[in-house]
N, C-alpha and C positions, 0 to 999 in steps of 0.2 A: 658905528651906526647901530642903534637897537633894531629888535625886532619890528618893531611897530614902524619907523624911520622905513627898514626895509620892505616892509608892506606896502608901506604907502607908496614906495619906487613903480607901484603897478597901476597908481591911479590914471595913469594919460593912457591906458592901452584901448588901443582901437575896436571899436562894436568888431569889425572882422575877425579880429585874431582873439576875443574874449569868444565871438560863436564856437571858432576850434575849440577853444578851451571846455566849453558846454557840451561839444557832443565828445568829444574825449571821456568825458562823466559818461555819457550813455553807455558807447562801446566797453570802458574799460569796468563798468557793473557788470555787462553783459559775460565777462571775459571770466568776473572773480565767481559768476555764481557757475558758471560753467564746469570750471575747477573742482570747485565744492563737489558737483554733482560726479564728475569724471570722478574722482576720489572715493565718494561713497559707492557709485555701483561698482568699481571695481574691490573693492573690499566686501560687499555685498556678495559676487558673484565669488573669489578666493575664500571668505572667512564665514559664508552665511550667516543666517541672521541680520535682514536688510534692517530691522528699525532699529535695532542697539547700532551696528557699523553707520547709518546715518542719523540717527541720535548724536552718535560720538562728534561725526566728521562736524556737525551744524553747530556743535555748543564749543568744541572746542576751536572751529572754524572761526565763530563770534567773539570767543575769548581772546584771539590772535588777533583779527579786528581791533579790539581795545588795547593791544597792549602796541601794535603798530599809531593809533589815532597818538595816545599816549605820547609816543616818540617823536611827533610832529613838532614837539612843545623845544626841543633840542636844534629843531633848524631853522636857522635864525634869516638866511639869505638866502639868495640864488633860487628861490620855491620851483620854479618853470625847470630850472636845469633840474634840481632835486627830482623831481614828479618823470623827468624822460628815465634817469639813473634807475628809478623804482620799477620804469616802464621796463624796461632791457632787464634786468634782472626778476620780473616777474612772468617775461617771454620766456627766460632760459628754463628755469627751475618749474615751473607750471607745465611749460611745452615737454617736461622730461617726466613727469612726476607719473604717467602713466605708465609708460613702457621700464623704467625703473621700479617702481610696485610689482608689474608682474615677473621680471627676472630677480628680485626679493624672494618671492613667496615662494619658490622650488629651491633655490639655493641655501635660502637661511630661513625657514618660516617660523622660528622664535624671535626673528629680527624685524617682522614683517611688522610688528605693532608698532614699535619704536619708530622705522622706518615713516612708516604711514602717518604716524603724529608730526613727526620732523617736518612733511611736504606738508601739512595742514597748517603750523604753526609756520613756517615760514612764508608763506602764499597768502595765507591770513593776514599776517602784519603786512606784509607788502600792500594786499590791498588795503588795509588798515591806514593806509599811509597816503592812501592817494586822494581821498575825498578832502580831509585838512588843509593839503596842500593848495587845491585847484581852489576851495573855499576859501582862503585867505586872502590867495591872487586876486579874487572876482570881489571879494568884499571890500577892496582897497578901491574897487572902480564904480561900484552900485550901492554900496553897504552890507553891514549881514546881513538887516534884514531879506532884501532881495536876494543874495548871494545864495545866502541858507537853503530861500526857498527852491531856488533856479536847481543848486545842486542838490537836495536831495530828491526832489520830484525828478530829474532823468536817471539817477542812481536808482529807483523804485522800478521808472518805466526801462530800464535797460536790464535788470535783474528778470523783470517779468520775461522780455523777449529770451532771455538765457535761459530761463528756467523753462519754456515752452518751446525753445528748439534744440532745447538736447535730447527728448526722448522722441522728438516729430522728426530732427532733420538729421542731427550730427549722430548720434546713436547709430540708427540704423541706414546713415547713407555711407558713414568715415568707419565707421568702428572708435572703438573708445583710447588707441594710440593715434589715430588718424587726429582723431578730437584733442586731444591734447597738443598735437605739433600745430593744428588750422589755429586754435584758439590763442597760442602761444605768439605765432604770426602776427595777427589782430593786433596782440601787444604791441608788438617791434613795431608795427605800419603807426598804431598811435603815437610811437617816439618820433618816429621818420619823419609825419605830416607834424609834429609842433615843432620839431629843431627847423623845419624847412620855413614855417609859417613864422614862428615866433625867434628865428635865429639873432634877431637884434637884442632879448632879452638874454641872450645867453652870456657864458664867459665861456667858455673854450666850446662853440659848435663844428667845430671840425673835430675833433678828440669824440666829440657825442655822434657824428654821422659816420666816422669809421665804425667806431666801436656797433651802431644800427646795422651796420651796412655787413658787418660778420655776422650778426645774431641772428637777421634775417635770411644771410647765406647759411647760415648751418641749417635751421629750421626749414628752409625752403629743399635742402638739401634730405631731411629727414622725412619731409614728408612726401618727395619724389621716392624715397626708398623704405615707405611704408611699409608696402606689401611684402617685402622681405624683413624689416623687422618686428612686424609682426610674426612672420614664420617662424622666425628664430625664437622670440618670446615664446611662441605655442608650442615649438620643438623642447621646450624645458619643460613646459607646464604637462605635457603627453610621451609616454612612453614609446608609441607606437609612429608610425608615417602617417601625416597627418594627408587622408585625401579628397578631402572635403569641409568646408567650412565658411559659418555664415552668422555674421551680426545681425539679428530681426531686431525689432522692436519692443520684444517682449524677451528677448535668450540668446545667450548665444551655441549656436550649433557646431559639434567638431564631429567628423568622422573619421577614424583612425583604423588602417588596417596595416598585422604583421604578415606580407607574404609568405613568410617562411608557415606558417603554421594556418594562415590559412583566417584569422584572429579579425572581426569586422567589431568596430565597437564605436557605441555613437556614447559625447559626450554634451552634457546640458548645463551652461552655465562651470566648466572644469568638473562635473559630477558625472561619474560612470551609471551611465541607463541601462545597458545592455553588452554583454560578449557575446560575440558567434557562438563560442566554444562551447558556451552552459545559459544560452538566453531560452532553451528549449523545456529546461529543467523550470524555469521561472513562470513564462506564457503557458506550459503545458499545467503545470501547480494553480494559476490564476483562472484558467477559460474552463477545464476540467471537472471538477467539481460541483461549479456551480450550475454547469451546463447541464452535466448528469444527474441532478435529481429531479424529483419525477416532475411531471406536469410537461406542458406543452413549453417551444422554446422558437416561438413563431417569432416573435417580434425582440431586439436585443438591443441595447443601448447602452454603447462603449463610451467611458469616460476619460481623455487623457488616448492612449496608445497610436498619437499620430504615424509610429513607425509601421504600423499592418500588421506587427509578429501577434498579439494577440487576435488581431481578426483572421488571423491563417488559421488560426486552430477553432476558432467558433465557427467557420464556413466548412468543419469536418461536420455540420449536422444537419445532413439532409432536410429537415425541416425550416429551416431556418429560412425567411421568406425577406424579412426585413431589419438589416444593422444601420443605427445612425449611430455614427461617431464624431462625436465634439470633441475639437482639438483647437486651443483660442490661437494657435501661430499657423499659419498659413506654411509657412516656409517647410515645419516640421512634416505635416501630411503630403506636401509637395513633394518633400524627400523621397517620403513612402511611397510615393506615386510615381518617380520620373527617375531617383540615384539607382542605376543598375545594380551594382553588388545589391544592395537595398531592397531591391525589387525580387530578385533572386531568393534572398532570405526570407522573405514574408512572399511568396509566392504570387504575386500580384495581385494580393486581397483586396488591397482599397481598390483596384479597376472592376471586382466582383459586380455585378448589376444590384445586384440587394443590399447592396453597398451605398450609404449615402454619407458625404461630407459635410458638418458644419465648423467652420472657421469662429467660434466665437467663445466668450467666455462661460463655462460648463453652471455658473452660478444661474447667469440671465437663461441661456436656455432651459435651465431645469423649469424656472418663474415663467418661460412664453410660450414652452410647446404645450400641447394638449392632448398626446401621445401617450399612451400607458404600456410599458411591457412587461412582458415574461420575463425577462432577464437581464440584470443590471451588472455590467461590470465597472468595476473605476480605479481605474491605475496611474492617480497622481503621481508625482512626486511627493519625496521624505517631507510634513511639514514644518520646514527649514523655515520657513520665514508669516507674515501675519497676511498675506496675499493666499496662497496655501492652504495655511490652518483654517482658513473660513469654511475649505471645500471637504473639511474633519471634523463639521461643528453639528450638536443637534438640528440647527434650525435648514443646515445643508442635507440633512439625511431625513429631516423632517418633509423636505420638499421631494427628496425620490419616491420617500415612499409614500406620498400621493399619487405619483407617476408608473404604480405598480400595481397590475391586476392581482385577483385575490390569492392567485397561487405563485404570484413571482419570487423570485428569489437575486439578492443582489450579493455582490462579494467585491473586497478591496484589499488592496496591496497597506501591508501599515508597519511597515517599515520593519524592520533587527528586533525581536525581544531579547536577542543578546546583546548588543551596543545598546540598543534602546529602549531597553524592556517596560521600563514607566511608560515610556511614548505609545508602544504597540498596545499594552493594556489599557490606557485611556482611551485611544482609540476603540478598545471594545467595548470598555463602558459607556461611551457615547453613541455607541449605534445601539446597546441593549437599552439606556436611555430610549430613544426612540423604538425599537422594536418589539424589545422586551426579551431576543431571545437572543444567541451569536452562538456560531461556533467558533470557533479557533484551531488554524493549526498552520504550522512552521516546516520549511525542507532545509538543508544544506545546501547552496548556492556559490560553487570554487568563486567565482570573482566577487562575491558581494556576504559570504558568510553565512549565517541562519538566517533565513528570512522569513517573515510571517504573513496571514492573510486572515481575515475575520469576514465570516458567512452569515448572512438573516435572511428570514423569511416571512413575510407578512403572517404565515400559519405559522406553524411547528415545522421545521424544518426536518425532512427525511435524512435516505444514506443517497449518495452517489451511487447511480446504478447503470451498467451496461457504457464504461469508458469505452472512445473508440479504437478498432485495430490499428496497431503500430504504431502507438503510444511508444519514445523513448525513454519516457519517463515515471509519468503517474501513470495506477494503477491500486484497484482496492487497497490492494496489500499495503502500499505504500502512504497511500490516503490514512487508512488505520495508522500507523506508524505515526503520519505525519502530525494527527492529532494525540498525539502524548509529548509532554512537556515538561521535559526532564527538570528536577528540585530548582539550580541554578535560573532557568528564564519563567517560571510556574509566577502566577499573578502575584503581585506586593498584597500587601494589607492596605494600602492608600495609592488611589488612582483620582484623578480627576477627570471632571464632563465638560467637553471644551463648547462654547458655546461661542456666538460672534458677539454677545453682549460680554463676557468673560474671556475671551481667548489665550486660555493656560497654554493650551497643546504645544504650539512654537516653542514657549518658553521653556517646558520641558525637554522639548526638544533637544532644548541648545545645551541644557542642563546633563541631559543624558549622553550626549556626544563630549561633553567635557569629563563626563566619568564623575559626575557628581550627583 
């Protein structure tokens, strides 16, 4: 029999059992871009640098796509049996590809790239495989013409719904191992409801409903014992006892403390934010300085610091009347507000009266308040990725300092000039870019290294004067110190001014963290 002979065996199939066939298209787009996306935030959140790691996952994703459609041309019969066979094997391999990445990237994280291509390239031609198939079926019974159209129009409209409920539902309702075993599921249920429906085209449907009838038990089985594989996963990826932790929609949050020494430490996305043991050395380095130079320090506007430990130390200044702090994750400032140890450490700042919270993104509200202050702090994260680097760009520090009376003074966290030393001085360049003036200066930080911070002021910026009593840490002395920058981390001869119409910074970024 040829291929065309075996096509044609599809042309008496009933409107009923060709509609399964049509929403099978839907669900199983919905399933491959899910994948995709599960893949790339996870490499995102392990290897930073979201738009290279989702660059990579989308082209080479595509690529396996074509080389699965490609291999359609080899099966000549059985198409319906073929497409459940693709179905169960892109349950197993997709519903694993998460929580196997993350027990990758602590054990071997030289293998992590390999690894991560392997689940792309394979998951890819699988689903590469499946639209061929169902289109042949359905063209034997309508034509291509109709065929073509029927299946790529719910492959588009089922990709949309995937692509819109991973970062609305499955993200932050499943977590992203949860996402992978629910999606993998999907798969198997698609094999189950055609060998049930279409079991008169099959050649061996009992062989295919055992075999569903395992995949679906393991899977169902995996994702009853989610929450403990995920433990285990994050017990690799964390040194410490994990006692707190939360997928939002924007991060994922981990709290980790060692009893024995007492060691509280929150992590963002696997990235260490803060230790108990030396987070005082950091926050006292960040709110200190800028706090102390002269002028009034009535009004303050914290950028970033959902966890309170910098608002504990700006509420050491009696003046201080009014802090609005913008934090875009809800969950994070909730931490700050409500996780005892938590609360404990940062002295129950954010409960402060002068204390106001905003929940949104620090860009839009710089663009909708009409607030001006004395005092801008901003304690992003490293800018890791092109979401970030916008909040490092002139036209972002162009907008505070509209939002700055004539004596205010702002200061920002800007990452290692020793891992990252292009990083931190671009950063300076780009605030003097707009300022016109910056200081600079760096401490020693046991869990995180040398760290740096960069100071402007709409004037001429003074000295820090009159730090307050029982300080652990900064002090004149130390201030002075802090600004000398020994030959090794002392500014390059070429920096760049990261802009959101140029956005270098990220890329430098990534470039500095590779030692290049």
């Amino acid at each position: 029999m040829t291929d065309t002979e075996s096509d044609a065996a599809y042309a008496d199939l009933p409107p009923a059992k060709a509609r399964v066939l049509l929403v099978s298209i839907l669900i199983v787009a919905l399933c491959g871009i899910v994948y995709e996306l599960i893949i790339g935030t996870v490499s995102s959140y392990l290897m930073g640098n979201s738009v290279y790691q989702f660059s990579l996952t989308i082209g080479f994703f595509m690529f396996a796509m074509g080389v699965g459609s490609y291999l359609t041309r080899f099966i000549g019969r059985d198409l319906i049996q073929s497409f459940i066979v693709v179905e169960l094997a892109l349950a197993l391999v997709g519903g694993l590809c998460s929580i196997a990445l993350f027990l990758v990237f602590p054990a071997a994280p030289w293998l992590y790239q390999t690894v991560m291509l392997g689940f792309i390239f394979v998951i890819g031609a699988l689903v590469g495989l499946e639209i061929p198939l169902l289109t042949r079926v359905l063209a034997a019974r309508t034509g291509t013409r109709k065929s073509i159209a029927d299946v790529m129009s719910l492959d588009y409209v089922g990709a949309l719904i995937g692509a819109v409920a991973f970062p609305l539902f499955l993200l932050p309702t499943l977590g992203l191992i949860s996402s992978s075993f629910a999606i993998g599921l999907i798969n198997a249920l698609v094999a189950l409801v055609n060998i049930l429906w279409l079991r008169d085209r099959l050649r061996s449907p009992k062989k295919l409903l055992l075999a569903t009838g395992a995949v679906i038990l393991t899977l169902m089985l995996l994702t009853l014992m989610a929450s403990r594989i995920t433990a285990y996963a994050q017990s690799h990826l964390y040194f410490d006892q994990i006692v707190w932790k939360k997928q939002t929609p924007y991060q994922t949050l981990v709290v980790t403390n060692t009893w024995q020494r007492g060691d509280l430490r929150l992590f963002i996305d696997g990235n260490l934010q803060f230790s108990e043991m030396d987070e005082r050395r950091y926050h006292e380095a960040l709110v200190h300085p800028v706090m102390s130079m002269p002028g009034r320090v009535e009004t303050v506007l914290v950028l970033g610091g959902g966890d309170g430990l910098a608002m504990r130390e700006i509420l050491k200044y009696p003046d201080v009347k009014q802090v609005d702090l913008v934090d875009i994750d809800p969950e994070m400032t909730g931490l700050g507000l409500n996780f005892a140890p938590l609360v404990r450490l940062n002295e129950a700042s954010l409960s402060d009266p002068r204390v106001t919270i905003y929940n949104e993104d620090a860009f839009v509200f710089i663009r909708r308040t009409r607030q001006r202050y004395d005092r801008v702090i901003v304690d992003f994260p490293d800018p890791n990725n092109e979401a970030i680097s916008k909040l490092y760009s002139e036209e972002f520090y162009a907008m505070l300092r509209a939002r700055m009376r004539g004596n205010a003074v702002m200061v920002t966290q800007s990452s290692s000039p020793f891992f990252a030393r292009r990083t931190y001085w671009s950063i300076a360049a780009t605030i003097e870019s707009v300022f016109g003036n910056n200081s600079n200066y760096q401490i020693a930080i046991p869990s995180f290294g040398v760290w740096g911070f960069n100071l402007a002021a709409l004037k001429t910026p003074g000295r820090p004067a009159d730090f307050p009593a029982g300080l652990s840490f900064i002090s004149e002395a130390t201030y002075a110190a802090a600004e000398v920058f020994p030959p090794d981390i002392q500014r390059p001869e070429e920096v760049v001014v990261n802009s959101i119409m140029d956005p270098k910074l990220y890329q430098q970024y990534e470039k500095d963290m590779r030692g290049r």
